[in-house]
N, C-alpha and C positions, 0 to 999 in steps of 0.2 A: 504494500500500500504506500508506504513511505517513498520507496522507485517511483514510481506512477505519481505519485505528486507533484515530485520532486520535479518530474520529465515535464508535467504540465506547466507550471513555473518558469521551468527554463525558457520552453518554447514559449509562454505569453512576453517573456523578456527578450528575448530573441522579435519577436516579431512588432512587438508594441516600442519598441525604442528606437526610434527612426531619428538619425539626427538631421534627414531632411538634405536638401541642395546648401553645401557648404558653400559662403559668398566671404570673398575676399574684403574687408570690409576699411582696409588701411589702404588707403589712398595717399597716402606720405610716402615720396620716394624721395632719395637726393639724387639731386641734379644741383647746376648752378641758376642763380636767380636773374633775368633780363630782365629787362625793361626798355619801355617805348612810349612818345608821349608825340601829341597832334595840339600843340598849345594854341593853333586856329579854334580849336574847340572845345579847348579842357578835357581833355581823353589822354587817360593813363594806362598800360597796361604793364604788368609783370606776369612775366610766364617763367613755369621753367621744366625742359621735357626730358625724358628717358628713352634715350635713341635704343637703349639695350632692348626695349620691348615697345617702341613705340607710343608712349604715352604724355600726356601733357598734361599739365594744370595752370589754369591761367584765370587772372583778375583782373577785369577790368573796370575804370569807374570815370565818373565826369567831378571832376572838382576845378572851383574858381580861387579857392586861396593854396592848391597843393602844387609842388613844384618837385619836379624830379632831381637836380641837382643841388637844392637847399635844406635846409633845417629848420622845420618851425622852432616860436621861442619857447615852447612847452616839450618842447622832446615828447609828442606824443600828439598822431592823428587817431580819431575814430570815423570810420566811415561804414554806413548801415550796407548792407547788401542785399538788393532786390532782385528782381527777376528784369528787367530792363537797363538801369542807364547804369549800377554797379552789380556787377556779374562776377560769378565763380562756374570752372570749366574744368570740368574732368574729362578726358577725350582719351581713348586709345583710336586708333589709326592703323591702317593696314600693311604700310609701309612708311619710312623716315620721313619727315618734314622739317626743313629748315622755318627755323622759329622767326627769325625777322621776317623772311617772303608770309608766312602765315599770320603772325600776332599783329605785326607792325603797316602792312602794306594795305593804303586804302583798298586795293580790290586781293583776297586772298587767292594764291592761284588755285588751279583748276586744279579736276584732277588727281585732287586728297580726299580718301576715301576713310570717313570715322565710321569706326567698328562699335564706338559703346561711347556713350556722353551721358553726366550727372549733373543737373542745374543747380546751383547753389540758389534756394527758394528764400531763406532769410537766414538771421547774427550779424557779424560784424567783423570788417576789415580793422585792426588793428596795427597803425605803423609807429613805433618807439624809436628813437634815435639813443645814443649812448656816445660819449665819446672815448676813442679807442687812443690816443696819442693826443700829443699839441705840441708844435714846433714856436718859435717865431714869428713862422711864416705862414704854417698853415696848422689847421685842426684836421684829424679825420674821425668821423662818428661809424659807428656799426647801426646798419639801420636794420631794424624784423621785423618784417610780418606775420602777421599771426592770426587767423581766425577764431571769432569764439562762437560758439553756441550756433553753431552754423548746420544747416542741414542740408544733405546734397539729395537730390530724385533724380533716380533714371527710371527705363521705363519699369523693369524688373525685382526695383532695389530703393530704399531712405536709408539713407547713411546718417548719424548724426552722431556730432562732435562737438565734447566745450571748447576743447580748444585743438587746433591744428596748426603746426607751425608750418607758417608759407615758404618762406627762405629770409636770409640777408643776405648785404651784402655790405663795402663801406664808399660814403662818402670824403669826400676832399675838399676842403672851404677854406679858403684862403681870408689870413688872418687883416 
């Protein structure tokens, strides 16, 4: 009697414990952090991709007091992220894509074919400045990005995170 229970158990365990389609759910890779800005229009973007497998992640937003080569006096932007004018971009790609010709160039070329994209729906871009040295002559700051409380949709998949470090990288300002 004890066997035969036993053998029932097993198999309701066996059968009842499905851990389902396993999703990759870290979206954080290193790569180096770019950037490209349209100051005709207040368009900023940083990207930065993973030629080893294809993959990109990219922010974009519209701001009238942010600057790519300065330092605000707060050492600290916050910038909301929507679904329209500040954007967050998870993208795998079928093949390599040079990241200027794609993030930076008014018309993207042709031709790139995305295998999987996740919209960042809302949180918030977070960019802190730090300074890493100071000369005489010039200062350099570590700048990070960083998302918080952000949640990404694809078509198959919500991913959400408090926090996601986007990249840094350093600035140069002359004293």
């Amino acid at each position: 009697m004890n066997k035969v229970f036993s053998l029932i158990i097993f198999i309701l365990l066996i059968t009842s414990c499905s851990e389902g389609d396993i999703i990759e759910n870290d979206i954080d890779f290193n790569a180096s952090l770019e950037s490209c800005s349209n100051l005709n229009d207040n368009t900023f973007v940083f990207y930065k991709i993973d030629d080893s497998i294809n993959q990109a992640l990219s922010l974009g937003f519209t701001s009238t007091t942010f600057e790519v080569d300065t330092v605000p006096e707060d050492l600290s932007i916050t910038i909301p992220l929507n679904e329209t004018t500040n954007t967050l971009f998870y993208r795998k790609f079928g093949s390599a894509i040079n990241g200027a010709d794609y993030f930076c160039a008014s018309v993207p070329p042709s031709g790139v074919t995305i295998t999987q994209e996740l919209i960042g729906s809302d949180g918030s871009i977070v960019i802190t400045y730090t300074v890493d040295s100071t000369t005489s002559t010039e200062t350099i700051y570590n700048r990070n990005i960083a998302l918080q409380n952000v949640t990404i949709i694809g078509a198959d998949r919500v991913i959400r995170q408090e926090v996601l470090e986007f990249g840094s990288d350093k600035i140069t300002i002359t004293n």
